[in-house]
mmJSON file of the N, C-alpha and C atoms, coordinates in Angstrom:
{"data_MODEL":{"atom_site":{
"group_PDB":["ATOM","ATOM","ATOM","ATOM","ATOM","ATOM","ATOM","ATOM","ATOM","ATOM","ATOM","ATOM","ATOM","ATOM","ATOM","ATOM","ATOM","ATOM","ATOM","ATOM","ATOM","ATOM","ATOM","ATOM","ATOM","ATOM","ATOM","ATOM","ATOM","ATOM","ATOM","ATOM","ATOM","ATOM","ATOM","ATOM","ATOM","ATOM","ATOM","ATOM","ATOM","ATOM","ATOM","ATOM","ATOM","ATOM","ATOM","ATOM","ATOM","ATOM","ATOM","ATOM","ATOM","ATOM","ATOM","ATOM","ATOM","ATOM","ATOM","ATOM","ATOM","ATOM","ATOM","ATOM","ATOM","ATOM","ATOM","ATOM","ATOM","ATOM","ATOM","ATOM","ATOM","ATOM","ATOM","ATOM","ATOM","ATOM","ATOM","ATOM","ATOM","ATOM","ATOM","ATOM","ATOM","ATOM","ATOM","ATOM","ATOM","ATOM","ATOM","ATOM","ATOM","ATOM","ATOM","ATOM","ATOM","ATOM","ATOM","ATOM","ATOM","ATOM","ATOM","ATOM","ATOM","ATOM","ATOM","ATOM","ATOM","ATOM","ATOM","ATOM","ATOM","ATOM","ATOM","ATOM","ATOM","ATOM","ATOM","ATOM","ATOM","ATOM","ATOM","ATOM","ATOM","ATOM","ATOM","ATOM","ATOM","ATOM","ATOM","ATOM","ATOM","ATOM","ATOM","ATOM","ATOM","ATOM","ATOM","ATOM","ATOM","ATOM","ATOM","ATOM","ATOM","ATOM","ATOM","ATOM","ATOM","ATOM","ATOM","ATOM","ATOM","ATOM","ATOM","ATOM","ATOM","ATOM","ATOM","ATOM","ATOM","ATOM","ATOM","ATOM","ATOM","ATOM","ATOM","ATOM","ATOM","ATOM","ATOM","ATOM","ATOM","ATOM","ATOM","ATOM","ATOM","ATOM","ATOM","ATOM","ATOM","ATOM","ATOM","ATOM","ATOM","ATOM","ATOM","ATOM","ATOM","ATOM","ATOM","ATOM","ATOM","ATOM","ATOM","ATOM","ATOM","ATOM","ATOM","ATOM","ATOM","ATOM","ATOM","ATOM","ATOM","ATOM","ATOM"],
"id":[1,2,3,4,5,6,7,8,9,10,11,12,13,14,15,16,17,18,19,20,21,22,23,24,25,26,27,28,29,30,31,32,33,34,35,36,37,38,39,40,41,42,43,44,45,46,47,48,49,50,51,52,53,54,55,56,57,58,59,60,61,62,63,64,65,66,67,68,69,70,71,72,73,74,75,76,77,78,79,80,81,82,83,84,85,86,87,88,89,90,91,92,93,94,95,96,97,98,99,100,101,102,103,104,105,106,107,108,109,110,111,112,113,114,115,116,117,118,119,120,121,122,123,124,125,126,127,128,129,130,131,132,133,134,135,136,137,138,139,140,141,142,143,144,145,146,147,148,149,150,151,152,153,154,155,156,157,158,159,160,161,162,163,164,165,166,167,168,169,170,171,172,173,174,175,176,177,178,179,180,181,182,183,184,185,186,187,188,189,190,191,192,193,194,195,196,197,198,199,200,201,202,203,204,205,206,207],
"type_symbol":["N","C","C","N","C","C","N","C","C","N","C","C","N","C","C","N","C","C","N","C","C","N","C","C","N","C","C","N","C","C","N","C","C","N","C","C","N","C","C","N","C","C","N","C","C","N","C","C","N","C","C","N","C","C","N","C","C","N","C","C","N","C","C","N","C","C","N","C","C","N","C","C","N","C","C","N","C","C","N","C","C","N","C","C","N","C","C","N","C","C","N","C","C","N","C","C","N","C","C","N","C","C","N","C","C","N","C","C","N","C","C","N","C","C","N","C","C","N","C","C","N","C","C","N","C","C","N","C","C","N","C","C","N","C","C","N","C","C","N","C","C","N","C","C","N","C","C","N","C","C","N","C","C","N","C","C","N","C","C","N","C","C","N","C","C","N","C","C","N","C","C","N","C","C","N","C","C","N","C","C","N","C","C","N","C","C","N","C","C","N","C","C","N","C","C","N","C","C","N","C","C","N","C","C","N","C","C"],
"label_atom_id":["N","CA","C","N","CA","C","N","CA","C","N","CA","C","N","CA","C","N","CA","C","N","CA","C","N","CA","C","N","CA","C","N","CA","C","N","CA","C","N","CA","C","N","CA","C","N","CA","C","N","CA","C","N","CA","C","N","CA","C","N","CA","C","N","CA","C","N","CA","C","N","CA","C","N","CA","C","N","CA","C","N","CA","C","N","CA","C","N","CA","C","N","CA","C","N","CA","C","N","CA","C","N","CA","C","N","CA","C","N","CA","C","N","CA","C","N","CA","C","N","CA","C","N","CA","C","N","CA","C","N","CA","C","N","CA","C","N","CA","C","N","CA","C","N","CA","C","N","CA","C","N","CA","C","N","CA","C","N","CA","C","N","CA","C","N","CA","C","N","CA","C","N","CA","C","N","CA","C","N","CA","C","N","CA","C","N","CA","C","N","CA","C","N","CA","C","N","CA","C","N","CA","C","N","CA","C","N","CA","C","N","CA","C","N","CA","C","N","CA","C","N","CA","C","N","CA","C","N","CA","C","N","CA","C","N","CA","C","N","CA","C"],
"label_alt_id":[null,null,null,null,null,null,null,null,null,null,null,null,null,null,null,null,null,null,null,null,null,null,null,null,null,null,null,null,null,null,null,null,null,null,null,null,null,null,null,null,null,null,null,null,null,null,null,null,null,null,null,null,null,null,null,null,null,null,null,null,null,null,null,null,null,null,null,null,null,null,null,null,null,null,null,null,null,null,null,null,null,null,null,null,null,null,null,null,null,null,null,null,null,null,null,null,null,null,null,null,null,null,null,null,null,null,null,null,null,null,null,null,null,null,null,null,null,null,null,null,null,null,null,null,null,null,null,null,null,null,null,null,null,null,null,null,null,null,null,null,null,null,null,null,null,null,null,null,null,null,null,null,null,null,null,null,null,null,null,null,null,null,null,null,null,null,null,null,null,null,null,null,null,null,null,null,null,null,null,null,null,null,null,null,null,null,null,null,null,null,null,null,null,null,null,null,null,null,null,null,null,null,null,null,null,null,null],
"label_comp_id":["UNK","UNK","UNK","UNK","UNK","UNK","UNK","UNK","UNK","UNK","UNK","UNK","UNK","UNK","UNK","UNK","UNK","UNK","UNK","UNK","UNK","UNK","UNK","UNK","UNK","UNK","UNK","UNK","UNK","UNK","UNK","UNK","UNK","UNK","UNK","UNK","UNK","UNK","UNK","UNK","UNK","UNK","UNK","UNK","UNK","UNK","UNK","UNK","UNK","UNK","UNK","UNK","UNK","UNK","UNK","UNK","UNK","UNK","UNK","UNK","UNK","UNK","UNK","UNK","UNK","UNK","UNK","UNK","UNK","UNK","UNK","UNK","UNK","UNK","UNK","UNK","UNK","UNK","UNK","UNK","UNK","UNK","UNK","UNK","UNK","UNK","UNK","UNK","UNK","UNK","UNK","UNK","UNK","UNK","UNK","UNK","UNK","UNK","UNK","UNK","UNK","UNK","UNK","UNK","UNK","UNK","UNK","UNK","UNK","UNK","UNK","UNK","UNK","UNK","UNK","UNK","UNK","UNK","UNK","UNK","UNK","UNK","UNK","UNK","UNK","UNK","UNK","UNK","UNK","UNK","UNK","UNK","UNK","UNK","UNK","UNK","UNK","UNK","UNK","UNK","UNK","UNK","UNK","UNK","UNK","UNK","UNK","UNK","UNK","UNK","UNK","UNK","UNK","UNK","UNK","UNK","UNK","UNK","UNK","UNK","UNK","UNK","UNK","UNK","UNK","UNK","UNK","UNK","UNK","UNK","UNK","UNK","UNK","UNK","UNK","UNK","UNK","UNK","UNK","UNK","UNK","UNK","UNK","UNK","UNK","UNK","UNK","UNK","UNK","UNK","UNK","UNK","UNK","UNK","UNK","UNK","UNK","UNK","UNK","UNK","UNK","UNK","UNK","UNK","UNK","UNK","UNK"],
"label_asym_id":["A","A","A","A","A","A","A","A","A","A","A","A","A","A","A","A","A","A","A","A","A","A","A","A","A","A","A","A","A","A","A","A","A","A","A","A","A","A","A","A","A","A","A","A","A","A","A","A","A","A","A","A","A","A","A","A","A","A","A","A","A","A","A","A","A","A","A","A","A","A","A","A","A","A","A","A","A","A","A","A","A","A","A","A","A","A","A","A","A","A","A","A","A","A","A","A","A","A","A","A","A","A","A","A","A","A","A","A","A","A","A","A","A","A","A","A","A","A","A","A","A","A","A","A","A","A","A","A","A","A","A","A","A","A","A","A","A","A","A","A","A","A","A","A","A","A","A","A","A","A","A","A","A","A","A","A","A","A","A","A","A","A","A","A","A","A","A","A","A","A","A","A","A","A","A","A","A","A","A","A","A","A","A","A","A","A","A","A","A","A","A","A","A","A","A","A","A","A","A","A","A","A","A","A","A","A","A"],
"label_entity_id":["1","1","1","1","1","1","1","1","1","1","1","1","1","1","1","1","1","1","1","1","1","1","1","1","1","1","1","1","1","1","1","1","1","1","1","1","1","1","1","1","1","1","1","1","1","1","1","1","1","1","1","1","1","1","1","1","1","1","1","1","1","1","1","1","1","1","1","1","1","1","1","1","1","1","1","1","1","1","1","1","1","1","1","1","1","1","1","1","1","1","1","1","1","1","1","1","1","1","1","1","1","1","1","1","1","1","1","1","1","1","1","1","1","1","1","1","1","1","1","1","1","1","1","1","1","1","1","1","1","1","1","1","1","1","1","1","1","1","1","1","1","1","1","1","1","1","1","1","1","1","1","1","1","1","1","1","1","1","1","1","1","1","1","1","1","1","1","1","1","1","1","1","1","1","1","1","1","1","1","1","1","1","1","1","1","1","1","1","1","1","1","1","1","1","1","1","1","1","1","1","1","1","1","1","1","1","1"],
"label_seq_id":[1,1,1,2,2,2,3,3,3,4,4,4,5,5,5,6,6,6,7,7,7,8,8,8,9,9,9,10,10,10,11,11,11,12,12,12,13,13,13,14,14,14,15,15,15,16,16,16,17,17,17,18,18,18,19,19,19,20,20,20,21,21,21,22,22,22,23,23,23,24,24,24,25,25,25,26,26,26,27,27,27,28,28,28,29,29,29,30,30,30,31,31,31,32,32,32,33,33,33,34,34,34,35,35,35,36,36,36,37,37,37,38,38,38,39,39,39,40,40,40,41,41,41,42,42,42,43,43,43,44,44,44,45,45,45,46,46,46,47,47,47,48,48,48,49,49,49,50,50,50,51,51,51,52,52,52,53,53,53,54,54,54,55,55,55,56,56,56,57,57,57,58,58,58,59,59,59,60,60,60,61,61,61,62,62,62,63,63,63,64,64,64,65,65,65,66,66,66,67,67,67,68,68,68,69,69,69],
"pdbx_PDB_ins_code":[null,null,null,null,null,null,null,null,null,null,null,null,null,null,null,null,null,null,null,null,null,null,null,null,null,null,null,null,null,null,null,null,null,null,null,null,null,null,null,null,null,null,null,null,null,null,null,null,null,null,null,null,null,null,null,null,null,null,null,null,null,null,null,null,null,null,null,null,null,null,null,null,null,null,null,null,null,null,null,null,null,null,null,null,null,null,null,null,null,null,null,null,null,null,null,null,null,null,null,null,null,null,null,null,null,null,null,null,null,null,null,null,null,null,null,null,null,null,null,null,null,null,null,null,null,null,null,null,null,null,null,null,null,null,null,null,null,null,null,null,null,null,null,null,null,null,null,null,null,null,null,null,null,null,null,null,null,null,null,null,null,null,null,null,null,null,null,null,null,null,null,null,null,null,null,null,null,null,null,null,null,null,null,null,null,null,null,null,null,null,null,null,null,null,null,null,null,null,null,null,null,null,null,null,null,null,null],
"Cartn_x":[-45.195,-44.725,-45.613,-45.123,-45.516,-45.99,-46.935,-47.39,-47.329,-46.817,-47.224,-48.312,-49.062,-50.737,-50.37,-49.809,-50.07,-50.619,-49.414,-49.759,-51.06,-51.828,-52.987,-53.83,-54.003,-55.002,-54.997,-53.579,-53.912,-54.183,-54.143,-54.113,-55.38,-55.892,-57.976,-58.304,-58.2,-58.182,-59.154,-57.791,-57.381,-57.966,-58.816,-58.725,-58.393,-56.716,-55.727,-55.85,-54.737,-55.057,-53.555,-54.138,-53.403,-52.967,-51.926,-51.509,-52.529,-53.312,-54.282,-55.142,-56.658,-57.808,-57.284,-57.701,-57.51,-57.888,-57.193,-58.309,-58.469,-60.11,-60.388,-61.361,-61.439,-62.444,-62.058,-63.591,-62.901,-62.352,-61.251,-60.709,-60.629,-61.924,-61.577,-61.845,-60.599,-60.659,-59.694,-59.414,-59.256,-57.762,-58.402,-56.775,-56.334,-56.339,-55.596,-54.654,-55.248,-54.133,-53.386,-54.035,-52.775,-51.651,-52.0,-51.101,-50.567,-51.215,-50.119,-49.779,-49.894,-49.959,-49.29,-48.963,-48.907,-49.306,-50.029,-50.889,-50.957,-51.013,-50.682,-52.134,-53.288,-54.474,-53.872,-52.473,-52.223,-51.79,-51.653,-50.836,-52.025,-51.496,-52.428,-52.328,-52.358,-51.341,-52.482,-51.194,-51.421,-52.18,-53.138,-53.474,-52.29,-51.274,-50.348,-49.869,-49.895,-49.184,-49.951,-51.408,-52.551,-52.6,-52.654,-51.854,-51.105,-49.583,-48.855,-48.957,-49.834,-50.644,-51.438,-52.254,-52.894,-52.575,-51.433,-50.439,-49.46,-49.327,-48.048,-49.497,-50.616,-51.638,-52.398,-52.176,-52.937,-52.26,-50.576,-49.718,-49.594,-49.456,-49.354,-50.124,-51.218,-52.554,-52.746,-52.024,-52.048,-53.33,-54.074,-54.941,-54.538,-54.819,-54.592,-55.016,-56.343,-57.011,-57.776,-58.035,-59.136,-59.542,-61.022,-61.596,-61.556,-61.321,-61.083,-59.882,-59.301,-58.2,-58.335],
"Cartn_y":[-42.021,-41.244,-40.006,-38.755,-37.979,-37.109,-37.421,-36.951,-35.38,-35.114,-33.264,-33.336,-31.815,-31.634,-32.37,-32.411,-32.841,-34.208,-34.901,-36.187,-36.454,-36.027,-36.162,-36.319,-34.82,-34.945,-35.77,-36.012,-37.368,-38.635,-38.652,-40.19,-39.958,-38.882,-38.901,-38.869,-38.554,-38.975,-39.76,-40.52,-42.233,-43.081,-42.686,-43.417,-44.137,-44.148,-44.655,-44.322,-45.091,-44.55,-43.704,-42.643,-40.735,-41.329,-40.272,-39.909,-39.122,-38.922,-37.976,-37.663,-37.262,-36.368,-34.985,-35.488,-34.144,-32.527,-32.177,-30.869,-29.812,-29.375,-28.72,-27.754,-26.878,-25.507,-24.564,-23.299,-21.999,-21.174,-20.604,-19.538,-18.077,-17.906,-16.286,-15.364,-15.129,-14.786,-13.618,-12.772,-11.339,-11.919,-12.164,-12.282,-13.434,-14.024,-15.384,-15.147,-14.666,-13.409,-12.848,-11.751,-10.907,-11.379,-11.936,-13.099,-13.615,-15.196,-15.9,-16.14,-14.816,-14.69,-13.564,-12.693,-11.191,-10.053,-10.438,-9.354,-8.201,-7.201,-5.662,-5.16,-4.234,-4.187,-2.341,-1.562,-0.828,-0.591,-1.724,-1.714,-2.321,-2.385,-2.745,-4.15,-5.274,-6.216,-6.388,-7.167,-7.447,-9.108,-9.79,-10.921,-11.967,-11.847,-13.286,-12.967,-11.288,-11.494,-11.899,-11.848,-12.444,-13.595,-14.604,-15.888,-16.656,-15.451,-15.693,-15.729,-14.694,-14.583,-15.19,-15.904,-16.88,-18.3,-18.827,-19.932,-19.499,-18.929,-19.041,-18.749,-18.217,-18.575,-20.07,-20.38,-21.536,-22.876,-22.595,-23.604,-23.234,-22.356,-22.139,-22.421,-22.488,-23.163,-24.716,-25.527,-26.571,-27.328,-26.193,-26.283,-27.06,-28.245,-28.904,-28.325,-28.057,-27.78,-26.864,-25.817,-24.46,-24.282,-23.87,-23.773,-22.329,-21.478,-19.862,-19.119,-18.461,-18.172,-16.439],
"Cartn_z":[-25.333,-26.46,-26.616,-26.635,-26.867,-28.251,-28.908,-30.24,-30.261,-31.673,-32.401,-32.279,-32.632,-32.907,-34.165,-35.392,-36.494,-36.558,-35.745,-35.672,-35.127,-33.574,-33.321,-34.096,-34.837,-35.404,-36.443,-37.621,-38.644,-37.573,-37.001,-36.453,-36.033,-35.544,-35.333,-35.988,-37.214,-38.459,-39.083,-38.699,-39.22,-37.982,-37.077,-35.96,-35.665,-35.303,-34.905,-33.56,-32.488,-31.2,-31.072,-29.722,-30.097,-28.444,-28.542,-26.921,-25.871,-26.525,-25.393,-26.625,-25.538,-26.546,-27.169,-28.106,-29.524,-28.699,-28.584,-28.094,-29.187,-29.674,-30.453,-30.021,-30.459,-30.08,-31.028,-30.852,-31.623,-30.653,-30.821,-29.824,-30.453,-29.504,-29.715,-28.725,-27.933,-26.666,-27.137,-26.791,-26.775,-25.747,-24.355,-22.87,-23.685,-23.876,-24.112,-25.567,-26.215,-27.132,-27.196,-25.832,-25.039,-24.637,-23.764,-22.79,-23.465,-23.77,-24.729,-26.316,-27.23,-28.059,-28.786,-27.133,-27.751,-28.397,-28.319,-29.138,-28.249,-29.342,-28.912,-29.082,-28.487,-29.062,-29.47,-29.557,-29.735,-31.026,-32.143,-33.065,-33.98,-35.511,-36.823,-37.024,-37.952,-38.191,-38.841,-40.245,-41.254,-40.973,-42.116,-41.567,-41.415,-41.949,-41.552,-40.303,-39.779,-38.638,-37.171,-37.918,-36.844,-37.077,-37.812,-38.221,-36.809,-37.308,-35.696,-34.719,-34.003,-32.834,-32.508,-33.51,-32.931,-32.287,-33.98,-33.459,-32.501,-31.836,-30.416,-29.255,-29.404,-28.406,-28.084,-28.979,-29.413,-28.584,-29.47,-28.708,-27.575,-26.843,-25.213,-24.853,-24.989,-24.351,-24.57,-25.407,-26.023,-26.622,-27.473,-28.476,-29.316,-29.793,-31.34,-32.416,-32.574,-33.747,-33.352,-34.19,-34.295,-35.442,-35.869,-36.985,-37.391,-36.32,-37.338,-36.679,-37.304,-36.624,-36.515],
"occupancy":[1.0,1.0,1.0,1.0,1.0,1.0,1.0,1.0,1.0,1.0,1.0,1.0,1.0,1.0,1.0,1.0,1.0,1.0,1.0,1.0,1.0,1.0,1.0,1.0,1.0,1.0,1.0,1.0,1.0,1.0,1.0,1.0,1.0,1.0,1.0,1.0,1.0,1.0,1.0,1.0,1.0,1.0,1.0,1.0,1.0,1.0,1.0,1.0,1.0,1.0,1.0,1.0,1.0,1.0,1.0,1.0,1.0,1.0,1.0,1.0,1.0,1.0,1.0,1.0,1.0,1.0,1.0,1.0,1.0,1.0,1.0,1.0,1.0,1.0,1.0,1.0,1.0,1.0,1.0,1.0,1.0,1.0,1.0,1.0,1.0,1.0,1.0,1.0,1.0,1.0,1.0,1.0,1.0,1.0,1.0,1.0,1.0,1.0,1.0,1.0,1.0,1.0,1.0,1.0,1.0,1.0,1.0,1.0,1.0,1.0,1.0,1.0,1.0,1.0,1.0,1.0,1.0,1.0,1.0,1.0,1.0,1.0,1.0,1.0,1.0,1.0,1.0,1.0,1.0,1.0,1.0,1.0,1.0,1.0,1.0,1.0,1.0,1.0,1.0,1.0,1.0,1.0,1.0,1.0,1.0,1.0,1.0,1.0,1.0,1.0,1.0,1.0,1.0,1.0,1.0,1.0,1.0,1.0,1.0,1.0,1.0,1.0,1.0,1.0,1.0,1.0,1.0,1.0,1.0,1.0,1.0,1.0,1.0,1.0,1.0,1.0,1.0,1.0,1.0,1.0,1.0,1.0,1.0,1.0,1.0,1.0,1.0,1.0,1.0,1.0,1.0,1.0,1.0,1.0,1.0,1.0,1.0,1.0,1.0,1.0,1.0,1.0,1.0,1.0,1.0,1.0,1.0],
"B_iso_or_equiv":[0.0,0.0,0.0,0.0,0.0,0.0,0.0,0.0,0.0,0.0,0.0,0.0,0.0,0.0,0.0,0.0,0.0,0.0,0.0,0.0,0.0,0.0,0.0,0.0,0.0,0.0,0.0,0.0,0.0,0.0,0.0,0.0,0.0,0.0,0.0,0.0,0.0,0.0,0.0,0.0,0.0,0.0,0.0,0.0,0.0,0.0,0.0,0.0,0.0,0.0,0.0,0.0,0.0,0.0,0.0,0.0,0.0,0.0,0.0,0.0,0.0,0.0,0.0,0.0,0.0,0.0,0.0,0.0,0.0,0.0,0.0,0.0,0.0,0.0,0.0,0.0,0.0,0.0,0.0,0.0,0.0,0.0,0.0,0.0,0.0,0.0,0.0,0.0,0.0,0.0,0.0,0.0,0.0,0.0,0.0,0.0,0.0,0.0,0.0,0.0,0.0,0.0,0.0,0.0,0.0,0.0,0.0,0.0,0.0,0.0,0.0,0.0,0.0,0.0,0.0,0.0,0.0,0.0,0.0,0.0,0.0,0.0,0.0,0.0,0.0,0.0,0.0,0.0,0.0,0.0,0.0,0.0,0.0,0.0,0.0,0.0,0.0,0.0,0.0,0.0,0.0,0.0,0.0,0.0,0.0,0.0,0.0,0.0,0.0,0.0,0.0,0.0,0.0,0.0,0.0,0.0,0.0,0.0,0.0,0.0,0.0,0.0,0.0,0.0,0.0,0.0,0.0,0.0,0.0,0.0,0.0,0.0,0.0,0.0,0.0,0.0,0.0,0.0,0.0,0.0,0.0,0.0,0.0,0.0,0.0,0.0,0.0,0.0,0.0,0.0,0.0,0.0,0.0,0.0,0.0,0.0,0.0,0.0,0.0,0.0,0.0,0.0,0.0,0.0,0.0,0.0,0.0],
"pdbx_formal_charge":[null,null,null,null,null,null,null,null,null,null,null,null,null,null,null,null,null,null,null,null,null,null,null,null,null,null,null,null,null,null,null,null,null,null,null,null,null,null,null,null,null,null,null,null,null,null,null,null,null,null,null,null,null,null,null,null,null,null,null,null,null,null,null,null,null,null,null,null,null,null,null,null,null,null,null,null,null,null,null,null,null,null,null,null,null,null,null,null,null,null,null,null,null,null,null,null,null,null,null,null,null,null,null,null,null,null,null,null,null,null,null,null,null,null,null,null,null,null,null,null,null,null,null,null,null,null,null,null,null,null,null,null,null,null,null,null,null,null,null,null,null,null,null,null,null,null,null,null,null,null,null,null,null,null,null,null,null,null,null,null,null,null,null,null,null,null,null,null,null,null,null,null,null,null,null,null,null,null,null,null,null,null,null,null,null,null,null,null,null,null,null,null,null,null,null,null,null,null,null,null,null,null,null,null,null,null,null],
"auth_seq_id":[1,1,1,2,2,2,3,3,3,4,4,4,5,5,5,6,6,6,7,7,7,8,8,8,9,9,9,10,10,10,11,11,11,12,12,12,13,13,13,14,14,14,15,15,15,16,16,16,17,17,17,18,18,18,19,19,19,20,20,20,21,21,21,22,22,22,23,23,23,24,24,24,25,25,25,26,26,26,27,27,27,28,28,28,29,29,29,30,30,30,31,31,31,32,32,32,33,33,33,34,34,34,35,35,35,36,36,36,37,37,37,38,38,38,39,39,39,40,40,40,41,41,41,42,42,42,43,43,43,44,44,44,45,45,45,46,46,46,47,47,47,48,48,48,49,49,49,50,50,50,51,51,51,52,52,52,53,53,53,54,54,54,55,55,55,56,56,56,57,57,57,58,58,58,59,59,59,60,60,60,61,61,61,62,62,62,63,63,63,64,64,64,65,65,65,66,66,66,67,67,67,68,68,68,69,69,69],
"auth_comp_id":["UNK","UNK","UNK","UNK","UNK","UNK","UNK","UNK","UNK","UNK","UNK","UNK","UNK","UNK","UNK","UNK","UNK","UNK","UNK","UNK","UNK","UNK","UNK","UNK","UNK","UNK","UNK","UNK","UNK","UNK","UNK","UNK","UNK","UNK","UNK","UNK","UNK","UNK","UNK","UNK","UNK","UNK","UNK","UNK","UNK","UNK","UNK","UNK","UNK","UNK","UNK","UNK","UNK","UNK","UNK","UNK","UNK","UNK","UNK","UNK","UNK","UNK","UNK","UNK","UNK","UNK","UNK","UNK","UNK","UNK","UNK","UNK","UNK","UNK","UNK","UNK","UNK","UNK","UNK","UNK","UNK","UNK","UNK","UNK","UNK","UNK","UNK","UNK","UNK","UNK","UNK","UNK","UNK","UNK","UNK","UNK","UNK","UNK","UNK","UNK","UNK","UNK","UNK","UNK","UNK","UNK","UNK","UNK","UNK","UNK","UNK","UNK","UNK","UNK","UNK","UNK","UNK","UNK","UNK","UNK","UNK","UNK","UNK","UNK","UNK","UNK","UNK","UNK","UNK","UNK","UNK","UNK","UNK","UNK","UNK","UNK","UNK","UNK","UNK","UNK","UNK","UNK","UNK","UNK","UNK","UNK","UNK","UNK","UNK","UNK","UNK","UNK","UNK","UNK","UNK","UNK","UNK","UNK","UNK","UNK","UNK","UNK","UNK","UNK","UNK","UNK","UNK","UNK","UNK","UNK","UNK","UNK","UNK","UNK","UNK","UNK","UNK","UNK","UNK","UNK","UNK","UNK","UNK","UNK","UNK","UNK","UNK","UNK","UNK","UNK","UNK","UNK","UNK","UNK","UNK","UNK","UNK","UNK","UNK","UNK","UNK","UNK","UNK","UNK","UNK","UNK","UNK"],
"auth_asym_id":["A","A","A","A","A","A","A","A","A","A","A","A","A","A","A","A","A","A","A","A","A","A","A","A","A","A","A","A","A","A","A","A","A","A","A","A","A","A","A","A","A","A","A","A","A","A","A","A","A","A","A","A","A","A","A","A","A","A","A","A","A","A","A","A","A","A","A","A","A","A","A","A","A","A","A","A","A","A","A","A","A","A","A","A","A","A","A","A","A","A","A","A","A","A","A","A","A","A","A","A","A","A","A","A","A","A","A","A","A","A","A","A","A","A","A","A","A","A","A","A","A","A","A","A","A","A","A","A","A","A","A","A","A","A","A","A","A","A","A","A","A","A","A","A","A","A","A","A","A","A","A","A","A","A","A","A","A","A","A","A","A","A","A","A","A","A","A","A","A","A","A","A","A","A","A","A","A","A","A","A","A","A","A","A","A","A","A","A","A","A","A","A","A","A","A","A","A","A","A","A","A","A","A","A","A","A","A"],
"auth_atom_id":["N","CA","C","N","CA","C","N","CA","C","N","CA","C","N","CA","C","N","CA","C","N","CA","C","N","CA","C","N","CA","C","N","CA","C","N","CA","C","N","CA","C","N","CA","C","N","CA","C","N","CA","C","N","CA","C","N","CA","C","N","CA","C","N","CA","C","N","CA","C","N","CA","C","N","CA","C","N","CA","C","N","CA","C","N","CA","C","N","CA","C","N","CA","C","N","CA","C","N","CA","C","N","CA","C","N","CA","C","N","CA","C","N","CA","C","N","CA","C","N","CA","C","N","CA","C","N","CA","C","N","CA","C","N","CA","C","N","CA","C","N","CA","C","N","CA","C","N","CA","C","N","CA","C","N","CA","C","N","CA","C","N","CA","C","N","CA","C","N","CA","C","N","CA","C","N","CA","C","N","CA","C","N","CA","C","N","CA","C","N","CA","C","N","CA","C","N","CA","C","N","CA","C","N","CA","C","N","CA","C","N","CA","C","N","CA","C","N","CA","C","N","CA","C","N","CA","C","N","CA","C","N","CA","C","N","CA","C","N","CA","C"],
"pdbx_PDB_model_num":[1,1,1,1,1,1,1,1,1,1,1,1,1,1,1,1,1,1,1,1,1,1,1,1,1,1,1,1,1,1,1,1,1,1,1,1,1,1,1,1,1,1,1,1,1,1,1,1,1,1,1,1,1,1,1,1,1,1,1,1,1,1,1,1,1,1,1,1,1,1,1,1,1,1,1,1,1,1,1,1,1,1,1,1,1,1,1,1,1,1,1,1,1,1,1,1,1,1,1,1,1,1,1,1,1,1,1,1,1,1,1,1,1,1,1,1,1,1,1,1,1,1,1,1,1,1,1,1,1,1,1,1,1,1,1,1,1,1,1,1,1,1,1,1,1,1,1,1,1,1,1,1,1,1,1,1,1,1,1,1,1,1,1,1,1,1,1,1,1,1,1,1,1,1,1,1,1,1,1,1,1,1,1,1,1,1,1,1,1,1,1,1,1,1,1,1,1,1,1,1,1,1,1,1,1,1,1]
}}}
C-alpha cells in the first residue's frame, strides 16, 4: 500500500509502521526549483506563489516533509 506524505508523516508520528522512511530535509536548492518547481529567477512572486514552487519541487523530488519553505 502506498501512503500520502500526510499519512507518513501522521503515522511517524504516531509511530505506527509507514510504507517507506519519511524523507525529511531543508531544501534550498536554487536547480531543483528551476527544474522541478519552475521557478523563473526572471520574474517577482508573491510569497504564496513561492509556496507553490516549492510544493510542486518538493513533490517531484518526493520530499515528505521540509522545515522552511
Amino acid at each position: 500500500m502506498t501512503m500520502t506524505n500526510r499519512e507518513r508523516f501522521t503515522r511517524t508520528l504516531d509511530r505506527a509502521p509507514v510504507d517507506r522512511v519519511l524523507t525529511y530535509d531543508v531544501m534550498d536548492n536554487r536547480e531543483i526549483l528551476i527544474r522541478h518547481g519552475g521557478l523563473d529567477m526572471g520574474r517577482t512572486y508573491s510569497f504564496e506563489e513561492l509556496v507553490h514552487v516549492n510544493a510542486r519541487a518538493l513533490a517531484a523530488i518526493g520530499l515528505d516533509v521540509t522545515r522552511n519553505v
